[in-house]
GUTIKOL-762252 format. One record per residue (C-alpha): x, y, z; residue number from 1; residue in one letter; chain. Coordinates in pm, whole numbers, plus 50000, padded with zeros to 5 digits. Example, Ala and Ser with C-alpha at 12.3 -4.5 7.8 and 13.67 -1.06 7.14 Angstrom:
# GUTIKOL-762252
{{51230 49550 50780} 1 "A" "A"};
{{51367 49894 50714} 2 "S" "A"};
//
This chain:
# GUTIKOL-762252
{{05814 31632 88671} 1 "X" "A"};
{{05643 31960 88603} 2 "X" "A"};
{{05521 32071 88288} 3 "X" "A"};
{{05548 32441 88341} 4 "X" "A"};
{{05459 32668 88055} 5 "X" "A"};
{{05511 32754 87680} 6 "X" "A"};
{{05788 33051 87648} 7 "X" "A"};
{{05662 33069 87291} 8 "X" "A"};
{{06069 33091 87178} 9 "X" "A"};
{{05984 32845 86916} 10 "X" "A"};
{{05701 33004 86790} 11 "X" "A"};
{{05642 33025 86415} 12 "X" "A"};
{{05879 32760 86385} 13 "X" "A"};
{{05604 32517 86232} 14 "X" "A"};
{{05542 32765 85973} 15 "X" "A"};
{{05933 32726 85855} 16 "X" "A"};
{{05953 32379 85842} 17 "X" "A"};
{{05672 32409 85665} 18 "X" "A"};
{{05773 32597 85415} 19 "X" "A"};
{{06104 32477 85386} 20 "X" "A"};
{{05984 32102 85301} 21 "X" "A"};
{{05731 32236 85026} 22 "X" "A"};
{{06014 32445 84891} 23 "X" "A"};
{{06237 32160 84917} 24 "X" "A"};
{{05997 31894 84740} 25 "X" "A"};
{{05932 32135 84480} 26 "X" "A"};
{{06320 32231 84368} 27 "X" "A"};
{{06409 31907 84507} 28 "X" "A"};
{{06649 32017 84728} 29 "X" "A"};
{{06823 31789 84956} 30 "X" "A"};
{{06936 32102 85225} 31 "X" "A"};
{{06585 32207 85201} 32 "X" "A"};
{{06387 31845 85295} 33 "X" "A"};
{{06698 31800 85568} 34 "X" "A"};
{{06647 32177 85707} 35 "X" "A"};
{{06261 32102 85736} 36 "X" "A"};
{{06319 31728 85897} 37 "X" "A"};
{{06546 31902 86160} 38 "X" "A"};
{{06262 32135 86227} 39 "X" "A"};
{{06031 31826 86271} 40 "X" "A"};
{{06247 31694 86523} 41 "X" "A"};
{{06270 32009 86743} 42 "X" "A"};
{{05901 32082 86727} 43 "X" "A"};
{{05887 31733 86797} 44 "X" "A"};
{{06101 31810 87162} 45 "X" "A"};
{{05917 32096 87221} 46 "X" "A"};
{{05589 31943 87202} 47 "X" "A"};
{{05721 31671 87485} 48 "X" "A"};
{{05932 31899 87635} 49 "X" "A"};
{{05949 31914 88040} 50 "X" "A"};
{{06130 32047 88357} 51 "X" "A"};
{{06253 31871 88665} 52 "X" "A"};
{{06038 31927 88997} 53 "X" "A"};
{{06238 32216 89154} 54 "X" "A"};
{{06311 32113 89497} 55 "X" "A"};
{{06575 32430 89592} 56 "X" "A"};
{{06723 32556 89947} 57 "X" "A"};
{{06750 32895 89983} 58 "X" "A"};
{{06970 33115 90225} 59 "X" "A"};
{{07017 33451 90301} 60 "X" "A"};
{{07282 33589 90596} 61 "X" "A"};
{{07326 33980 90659} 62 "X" "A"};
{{07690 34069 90771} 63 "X" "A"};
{{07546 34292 91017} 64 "X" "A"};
{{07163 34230 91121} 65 "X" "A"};
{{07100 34579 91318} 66 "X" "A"};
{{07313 34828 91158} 67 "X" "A"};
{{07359 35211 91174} 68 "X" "A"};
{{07140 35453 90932} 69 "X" "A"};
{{07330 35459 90596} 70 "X" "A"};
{{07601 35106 90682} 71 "X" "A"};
{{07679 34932 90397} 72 "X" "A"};
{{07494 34584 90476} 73 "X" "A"};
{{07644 34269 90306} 74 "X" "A"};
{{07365 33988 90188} 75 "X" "A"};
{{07516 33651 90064} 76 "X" "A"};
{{07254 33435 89889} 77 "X" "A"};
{{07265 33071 89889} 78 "X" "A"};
{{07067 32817 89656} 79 "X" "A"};
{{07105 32480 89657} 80 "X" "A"};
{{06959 32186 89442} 81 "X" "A"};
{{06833 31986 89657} 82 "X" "A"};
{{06644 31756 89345} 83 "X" "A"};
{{06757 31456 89166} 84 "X" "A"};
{{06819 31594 88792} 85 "X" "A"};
{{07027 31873 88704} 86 "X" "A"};
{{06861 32225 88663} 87 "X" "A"};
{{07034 32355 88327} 88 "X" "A"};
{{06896 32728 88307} 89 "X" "A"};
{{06807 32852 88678} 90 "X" "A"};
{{06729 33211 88737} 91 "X" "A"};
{{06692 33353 89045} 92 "X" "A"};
{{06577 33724 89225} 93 "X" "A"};
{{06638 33798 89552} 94 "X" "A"};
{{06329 33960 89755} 95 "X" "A"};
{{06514 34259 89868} 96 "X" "A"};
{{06256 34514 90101} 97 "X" "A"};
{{06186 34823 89882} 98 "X" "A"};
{{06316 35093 90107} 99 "X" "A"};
{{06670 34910 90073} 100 "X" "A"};
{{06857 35025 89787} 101 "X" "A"};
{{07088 34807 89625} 102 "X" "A"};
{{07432 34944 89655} 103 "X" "A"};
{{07665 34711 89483} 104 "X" "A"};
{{07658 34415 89308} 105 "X" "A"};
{{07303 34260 89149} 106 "X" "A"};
{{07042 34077 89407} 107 "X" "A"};
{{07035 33796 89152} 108 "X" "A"};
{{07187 33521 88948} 109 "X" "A"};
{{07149 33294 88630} 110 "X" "A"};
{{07340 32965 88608} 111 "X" "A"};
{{07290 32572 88575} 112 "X" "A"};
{{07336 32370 88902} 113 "X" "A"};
{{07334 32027 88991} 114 "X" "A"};
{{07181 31812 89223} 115 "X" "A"};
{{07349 31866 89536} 116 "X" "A"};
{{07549 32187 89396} 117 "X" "A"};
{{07487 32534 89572} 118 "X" "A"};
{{07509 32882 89404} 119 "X" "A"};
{{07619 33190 89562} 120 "X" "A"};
{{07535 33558 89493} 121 "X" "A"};
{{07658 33841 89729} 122 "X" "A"};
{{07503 34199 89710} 123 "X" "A"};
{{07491 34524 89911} 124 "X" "A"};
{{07199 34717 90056} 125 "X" "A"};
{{07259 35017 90235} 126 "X" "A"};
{{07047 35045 90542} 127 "X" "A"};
{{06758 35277 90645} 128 "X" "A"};
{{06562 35319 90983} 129 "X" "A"};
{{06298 35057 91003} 130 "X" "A"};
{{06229 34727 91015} 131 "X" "A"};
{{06307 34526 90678} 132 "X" "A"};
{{06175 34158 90592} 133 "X" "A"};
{{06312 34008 90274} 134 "X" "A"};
{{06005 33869 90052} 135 "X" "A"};
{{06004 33572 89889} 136 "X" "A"};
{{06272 33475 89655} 137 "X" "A"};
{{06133 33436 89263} 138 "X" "A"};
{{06305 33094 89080} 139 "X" "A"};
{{06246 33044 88713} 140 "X" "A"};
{{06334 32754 88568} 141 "X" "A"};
{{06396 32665 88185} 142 "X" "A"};
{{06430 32318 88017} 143 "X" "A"};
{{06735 32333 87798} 144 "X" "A"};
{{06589 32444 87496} 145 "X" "A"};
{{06409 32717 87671} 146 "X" "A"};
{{06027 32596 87514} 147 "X" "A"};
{{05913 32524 87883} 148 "X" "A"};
{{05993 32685 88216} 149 "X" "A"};
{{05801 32689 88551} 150 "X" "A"};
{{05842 32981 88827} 151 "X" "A"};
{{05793 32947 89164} 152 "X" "A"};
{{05882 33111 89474} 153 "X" "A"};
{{06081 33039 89776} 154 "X" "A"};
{{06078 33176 90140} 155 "X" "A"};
{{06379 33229 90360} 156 "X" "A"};
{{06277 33453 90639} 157 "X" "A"};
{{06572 33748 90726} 158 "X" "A"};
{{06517 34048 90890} 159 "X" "A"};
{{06702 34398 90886} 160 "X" "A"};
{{06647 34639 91204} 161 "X" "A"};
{{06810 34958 91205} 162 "X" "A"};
{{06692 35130 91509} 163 "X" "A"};
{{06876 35510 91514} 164 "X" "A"};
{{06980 35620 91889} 165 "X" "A"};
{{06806 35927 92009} 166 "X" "A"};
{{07018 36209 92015} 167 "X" "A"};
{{06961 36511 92089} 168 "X" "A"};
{{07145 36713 91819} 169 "X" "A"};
{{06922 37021 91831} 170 "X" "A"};
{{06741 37188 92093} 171 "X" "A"};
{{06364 37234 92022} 172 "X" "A"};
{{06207 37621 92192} 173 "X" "A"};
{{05874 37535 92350} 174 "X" "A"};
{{05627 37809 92413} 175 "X" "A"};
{{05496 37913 92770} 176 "X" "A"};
{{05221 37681 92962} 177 "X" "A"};
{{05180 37560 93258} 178 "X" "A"};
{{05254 37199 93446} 179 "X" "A"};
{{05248 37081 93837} 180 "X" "A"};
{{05605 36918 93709} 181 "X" "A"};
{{05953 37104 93749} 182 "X" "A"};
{{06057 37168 93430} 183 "X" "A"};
{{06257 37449 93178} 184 "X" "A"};
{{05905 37596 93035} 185 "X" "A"};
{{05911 37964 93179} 186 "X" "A"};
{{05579 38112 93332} 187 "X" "A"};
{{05455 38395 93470} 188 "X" "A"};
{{05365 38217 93780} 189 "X" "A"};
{{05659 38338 94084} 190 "X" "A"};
{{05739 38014 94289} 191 "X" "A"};
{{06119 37869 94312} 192 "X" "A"};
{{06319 37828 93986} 193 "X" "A"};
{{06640 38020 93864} 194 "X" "A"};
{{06522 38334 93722} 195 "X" "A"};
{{06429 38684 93941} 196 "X" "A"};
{{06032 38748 93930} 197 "X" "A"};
{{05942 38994 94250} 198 "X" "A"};
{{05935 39080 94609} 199 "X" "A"};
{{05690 39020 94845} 200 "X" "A"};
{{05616 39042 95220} 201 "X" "A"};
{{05776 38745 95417} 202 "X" "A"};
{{05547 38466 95508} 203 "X" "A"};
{{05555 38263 95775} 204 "X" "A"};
{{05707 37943 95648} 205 "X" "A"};
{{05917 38091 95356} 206 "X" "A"};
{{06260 37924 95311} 207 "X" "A"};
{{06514 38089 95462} 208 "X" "A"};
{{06755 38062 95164} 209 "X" "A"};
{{06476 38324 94992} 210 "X" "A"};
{{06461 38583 95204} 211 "X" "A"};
{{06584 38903 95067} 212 "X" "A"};
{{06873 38988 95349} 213 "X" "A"};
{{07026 39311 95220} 214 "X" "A"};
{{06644 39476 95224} 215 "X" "A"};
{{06653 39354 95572} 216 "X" "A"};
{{06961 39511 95637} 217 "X" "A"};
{{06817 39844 95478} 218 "X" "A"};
{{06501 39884 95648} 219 "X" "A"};
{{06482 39608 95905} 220 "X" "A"};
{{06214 39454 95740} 221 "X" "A"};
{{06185 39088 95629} 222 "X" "A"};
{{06099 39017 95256} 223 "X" "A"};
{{06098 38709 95038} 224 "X" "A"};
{{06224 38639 94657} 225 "X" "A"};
{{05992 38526 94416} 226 "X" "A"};
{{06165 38373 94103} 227 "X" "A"};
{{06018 38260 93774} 228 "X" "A"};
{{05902 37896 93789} 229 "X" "A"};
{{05979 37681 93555} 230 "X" "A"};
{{05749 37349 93467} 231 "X" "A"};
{{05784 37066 93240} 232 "X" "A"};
{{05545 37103 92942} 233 "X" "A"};
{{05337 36802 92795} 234 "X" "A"};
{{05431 36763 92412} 235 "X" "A"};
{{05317 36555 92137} 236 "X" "A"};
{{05552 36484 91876} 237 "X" "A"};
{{05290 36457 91561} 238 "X" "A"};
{{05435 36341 91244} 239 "X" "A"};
{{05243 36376 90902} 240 "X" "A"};
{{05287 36031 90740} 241 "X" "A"};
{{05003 36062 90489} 242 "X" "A"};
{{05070 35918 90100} 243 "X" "A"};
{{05065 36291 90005} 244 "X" "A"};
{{05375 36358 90222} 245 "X" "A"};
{{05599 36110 90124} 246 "X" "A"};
{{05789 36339 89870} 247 "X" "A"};
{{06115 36415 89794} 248 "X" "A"};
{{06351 36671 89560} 249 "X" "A"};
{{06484 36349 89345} 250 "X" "A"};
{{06446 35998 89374} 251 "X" "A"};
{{06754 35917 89585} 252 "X" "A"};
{{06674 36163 89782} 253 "X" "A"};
{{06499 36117 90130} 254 "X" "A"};
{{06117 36148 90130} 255 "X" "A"};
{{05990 36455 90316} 256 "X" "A"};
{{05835 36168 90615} 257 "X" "A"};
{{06170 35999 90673} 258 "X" "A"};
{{06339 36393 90730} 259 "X" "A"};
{{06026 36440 90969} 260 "X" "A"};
{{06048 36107 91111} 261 "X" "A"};
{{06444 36228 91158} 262 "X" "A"};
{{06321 36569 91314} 263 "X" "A"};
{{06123 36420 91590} 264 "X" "A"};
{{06358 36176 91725} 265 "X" "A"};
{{06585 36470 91756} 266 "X" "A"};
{{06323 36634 91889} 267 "X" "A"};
{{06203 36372 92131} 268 "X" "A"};
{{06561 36328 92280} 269 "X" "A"};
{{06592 36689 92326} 270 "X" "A"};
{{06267 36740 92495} 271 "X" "A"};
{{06297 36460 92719} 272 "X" "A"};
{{06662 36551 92796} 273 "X" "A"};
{{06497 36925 92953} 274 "X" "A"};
{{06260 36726 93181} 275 "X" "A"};
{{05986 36786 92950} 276 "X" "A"};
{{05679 36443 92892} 277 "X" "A"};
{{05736 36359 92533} 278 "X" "A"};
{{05482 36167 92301} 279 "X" "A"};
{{05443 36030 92002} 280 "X" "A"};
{{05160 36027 91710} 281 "X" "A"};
{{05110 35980 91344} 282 "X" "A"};
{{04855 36163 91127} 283 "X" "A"};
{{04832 35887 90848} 284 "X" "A"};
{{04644 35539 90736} 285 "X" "A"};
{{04844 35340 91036} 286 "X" "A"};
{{04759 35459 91386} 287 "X" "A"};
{{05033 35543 91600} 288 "X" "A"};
{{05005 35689 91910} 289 "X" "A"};
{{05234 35692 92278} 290 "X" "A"};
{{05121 35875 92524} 291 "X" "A"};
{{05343 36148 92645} 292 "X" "A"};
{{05612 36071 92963} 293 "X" "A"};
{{05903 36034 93109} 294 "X" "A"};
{{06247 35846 93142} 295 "X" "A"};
{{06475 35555 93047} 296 "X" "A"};
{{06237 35284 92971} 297 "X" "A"};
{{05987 35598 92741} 298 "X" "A"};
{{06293 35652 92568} 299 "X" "A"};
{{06322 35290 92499} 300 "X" "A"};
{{06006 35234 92401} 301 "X" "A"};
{{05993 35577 92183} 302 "X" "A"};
{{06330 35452 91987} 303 "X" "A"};
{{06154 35112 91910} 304 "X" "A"};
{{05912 35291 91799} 305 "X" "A"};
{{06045 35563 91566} 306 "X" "A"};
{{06241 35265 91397} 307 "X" "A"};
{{05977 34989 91333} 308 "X" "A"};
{{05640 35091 91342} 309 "X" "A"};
{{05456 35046 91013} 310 "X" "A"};
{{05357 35433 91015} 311 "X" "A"};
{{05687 35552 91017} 312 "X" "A"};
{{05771 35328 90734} 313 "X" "A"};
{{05986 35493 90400} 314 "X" "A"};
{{05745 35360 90195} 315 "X" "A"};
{{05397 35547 90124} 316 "X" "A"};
{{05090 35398 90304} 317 "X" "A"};
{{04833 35226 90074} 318 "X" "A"};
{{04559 35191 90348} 319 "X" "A"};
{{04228 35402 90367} 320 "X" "A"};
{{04253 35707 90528} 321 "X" "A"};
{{03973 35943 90673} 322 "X" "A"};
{{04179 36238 90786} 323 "X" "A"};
{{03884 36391 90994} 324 "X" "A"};
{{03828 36132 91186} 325 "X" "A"};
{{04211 36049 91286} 326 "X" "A"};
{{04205 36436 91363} 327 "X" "A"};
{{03935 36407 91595} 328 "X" "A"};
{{04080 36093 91779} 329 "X" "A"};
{{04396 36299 91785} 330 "X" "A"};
{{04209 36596 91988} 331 "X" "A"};
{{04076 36331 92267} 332 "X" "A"};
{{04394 36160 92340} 333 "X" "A"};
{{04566 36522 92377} 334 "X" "A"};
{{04597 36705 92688} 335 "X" "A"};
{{04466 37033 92761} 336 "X" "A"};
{{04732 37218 92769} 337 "X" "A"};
{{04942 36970 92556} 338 "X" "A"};
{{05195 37113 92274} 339 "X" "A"};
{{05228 37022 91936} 340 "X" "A"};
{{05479 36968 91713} 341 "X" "A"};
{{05371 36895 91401} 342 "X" "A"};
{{05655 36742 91166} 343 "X" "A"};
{{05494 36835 90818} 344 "X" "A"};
{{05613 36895 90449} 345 "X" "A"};
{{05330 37100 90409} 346 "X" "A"};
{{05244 36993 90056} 347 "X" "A"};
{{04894 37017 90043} 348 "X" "A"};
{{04640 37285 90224} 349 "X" "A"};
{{04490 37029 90459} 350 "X" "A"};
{{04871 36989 90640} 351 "X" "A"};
{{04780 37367 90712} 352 "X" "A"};
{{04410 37303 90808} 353 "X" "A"};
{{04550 37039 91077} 354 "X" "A"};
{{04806 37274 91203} 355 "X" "A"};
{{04543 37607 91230} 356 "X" "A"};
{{04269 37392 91385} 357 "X" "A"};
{{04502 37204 91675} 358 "X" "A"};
{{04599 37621 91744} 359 "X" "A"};
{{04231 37671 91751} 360 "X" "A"};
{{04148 37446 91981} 361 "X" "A"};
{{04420 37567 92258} 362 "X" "A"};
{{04747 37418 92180} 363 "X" "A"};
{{05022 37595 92126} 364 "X" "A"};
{{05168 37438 91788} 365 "X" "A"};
{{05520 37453 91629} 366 "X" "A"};
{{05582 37325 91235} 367 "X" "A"};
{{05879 37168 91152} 368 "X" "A"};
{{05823 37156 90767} 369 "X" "A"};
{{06110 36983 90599} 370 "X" "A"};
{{06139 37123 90231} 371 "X" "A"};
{{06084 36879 89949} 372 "X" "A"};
{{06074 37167 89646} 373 "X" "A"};
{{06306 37244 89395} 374 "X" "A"};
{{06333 37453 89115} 375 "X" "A"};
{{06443 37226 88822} 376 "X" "A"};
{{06119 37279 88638} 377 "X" "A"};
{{05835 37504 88556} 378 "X" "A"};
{{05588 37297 88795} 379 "X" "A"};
{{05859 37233 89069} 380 "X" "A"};
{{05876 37596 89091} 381 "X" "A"};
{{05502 37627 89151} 382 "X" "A"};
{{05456 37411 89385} 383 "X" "A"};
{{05765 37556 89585} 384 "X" "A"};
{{05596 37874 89560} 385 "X" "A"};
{{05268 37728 89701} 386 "X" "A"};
{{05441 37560 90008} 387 "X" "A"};
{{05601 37934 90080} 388 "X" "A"};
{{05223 38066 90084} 389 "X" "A"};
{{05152 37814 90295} 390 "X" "A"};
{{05383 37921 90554} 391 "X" "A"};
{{05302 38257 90553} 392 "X" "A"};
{{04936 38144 90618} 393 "X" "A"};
{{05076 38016 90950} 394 "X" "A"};
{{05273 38269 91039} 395 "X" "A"};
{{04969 38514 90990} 396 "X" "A"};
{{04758 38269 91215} 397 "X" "A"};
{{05051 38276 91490} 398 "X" "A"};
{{05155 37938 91437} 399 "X" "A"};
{{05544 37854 91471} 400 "X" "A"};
{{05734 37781 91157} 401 "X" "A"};
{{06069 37552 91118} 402 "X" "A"};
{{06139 37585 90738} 403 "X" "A"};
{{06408 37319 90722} 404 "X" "A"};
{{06587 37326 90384} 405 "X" "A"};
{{06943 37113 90359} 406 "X" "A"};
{{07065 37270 90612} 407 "X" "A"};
{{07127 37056 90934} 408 "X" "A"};
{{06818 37104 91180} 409 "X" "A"};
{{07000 37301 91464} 410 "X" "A"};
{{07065 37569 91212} 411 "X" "A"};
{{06699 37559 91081} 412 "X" "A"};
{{06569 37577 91458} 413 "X" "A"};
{{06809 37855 91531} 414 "X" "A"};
{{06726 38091 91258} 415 "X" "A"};
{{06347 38031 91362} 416 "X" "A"};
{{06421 38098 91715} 417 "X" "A"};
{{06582 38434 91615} 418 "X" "A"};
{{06283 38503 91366} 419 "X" "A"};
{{06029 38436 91683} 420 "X" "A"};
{{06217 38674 91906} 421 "X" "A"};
{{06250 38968 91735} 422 "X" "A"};
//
């Protein structure tokens, strides 16, 4: 037996029976003196009053353990009483993951049970990219008349994965540099590729697929066709995860880091699709980091990644963070002549700061800012006008700009691309 603890329902009871057997001696009042002995006997109860030992089972089962983004997940939950004496007021709450809503149908359930018996509730969470453990499932337990009840916790370990494929919905433009790998980056450097670049004087050696036959024909002398090389460019996916960025328009609407998080899987697929060496960082409290490359297995690892690190998470971080010093261990583990793209609500001036000082220090960096504003109020309007400053600042310091609103990414990337070219 446990004793658990006073609910204080009966309290100021004493007082009444009190009362009611002084007003019943007084008038002599038979209801009165039987009202107030009643009283004695619950106080009485109360005073003794106790709960069984709870000795429950608890299950959980998922209909589908590694769903899509946004299925419809099915969670049946099972508690039986496993103890001797019958539970008569058992309340339980599920431990669902906070980035899963609940979609239909309550994650708990109130009923007596006993020994032996099992309950059932059945709810629906909808699912998100990540990975999703269940926490521990609450149990309260009252004694009949509710004076007493104990609360414990139970743990049934179940975990959700949703791990999005990597497709490459939109094309991401990269900006000119150079790499010893074939690739689709243009450079002024002539060498084989698909685009004219010049003529030159045959060389001994020269293919003989690239020698310019119809100026041979002309003059009789032998020339050779440059084109414009292409090479594979080294880019690092970098995704602002701080607390600050995890905003959104409304609150069932997706925080600004899960839209990034979105925007450079896309991203990473498309890149790696062109031939380019993809990598991965976060600029938050968890470090995250995969070193740009190539191929089936990098995509595997990259998807894994994207889906269940703990910096990627929908949830805000609520570990210390020293943004100059992640910055600086960003800067080492970057090439040279690395890229940037730099997945970003922009929502504070430092998000700029990062942006301006990776340009600064030689690498050619492209925003994708997902837009968390609105206009619905006064201060919603200011701070939409203080994100638009921000991208001008950017713009002014040459930086590239992705302002992606609700519109689907491809059309955010292509109305940039036009913006760059004119």
């Amino acid at each position: 037996m446990s004793r658990g603890f006073d609910t204080e329902r009966w309290t100021g009871l004493d007082g009444l029976v009190l009362v009611a057997a002084a007003a019943g001696v007084f008038t002599r009042e038979p209801s009165l003196l039987l009202a107030a002995g009643l009283g004695v006997v619950v106080l009485a109860y109360v005073r003794v009053a106790s709960i069984p030992e709870v000795s429950l089972r608890v299950e959980r089962d998922l209909s589908d353990a590694t769903p899509d983004p946004d299925d419809e997940v099915e969670v049946t939950l099972r508690v039986t009483n496993e103890g001797p004496r019958t539970l008569f007021d058992l309340r339980v709450v599920d431990g669902v993951p906070p980035a899963l809503g609940v979609a239909d149908g309550p994650a708990r359930l109130g009923t007596a049970l006993r020994p032996g018996a099992t309950a059932t509730a059945t709810y629906t969470v909808t699912a998100v990219r990540g990975e999703h453990a269940w926490g521990e499932t609450v149990v309260v337990v009252r004694d009949p008349s509710g004076a007493v009840e104990s609360r414990e916790t139970v743990d049934a370990e179940t975990t959700l994965r949703c791990e999005p494929e990597l497709a490459a919905t939109a094309d991401l433009p990269l900006r000119g540099l150079t790499s010893k790998y074939a690739g689709r980056v243009e450079t002024d450097v002539p060498g084989s590729g698909l685009e004219f670049a010049s003529i030159r004087e045959y060389r001994h050696g020269d293919p003989i697929r690239r020698i310019d036959w119809n100026r041979r024909a002309r003059t009789g002398e032998l020339a050779t066709v440059e084109f414009r090389e292409e090479r594979a460019a080294a880019v690092v996916l970098v995704v602002d995860t701080r607390a600050e960025a995890h905003v959104a328009p409304d609150g069932g609407a997706e925080t600004a880091v899960e839209r990034s998080v979105d925007a450079a899987s896309v991203a990473f697929s498309a890149l790696l699709d062109g031939g380019d060496s993809v990598g991965v960082a976060a600029f938050g409290p968890d470090e995250c980091w995969l070193a740009p490359s190539s191929g089936v297995d990098h995509r595997t690892r990259a998807r894994r990644l994207f889906a269940t690190h703990p910096a990627f998470a929908p949830t805000p971080p609520d570990g210390a963070f020293f943004p100059s010093v992640a910055l600086r261990r960003l800067r080492r583990r970057l090439a040279s002549d690395a890229q940037v793209v730099f997945c970003s609500p922009l929502v504070d001036d430092y998000a700029v700061s990062v942006a301006r000082r990776l340009e600064a220090y030689g690498h050619a960096v492209t925003v994708v800012s997902p837009d968390p504003t609105t206009t619905a109020t006064v201060g919603a309007r200011l701070a939409r006008i203080e994100r638009d400053l921000r991208l001008r600042e950017l713009r002014r310091s040459g930086v590239r700009v992705v302002d992606w609103g609700d519109e689907p990414l491809g059309v955010a990337l292509a109305r940039a691309e036009a913006g760059w070219s004119r």
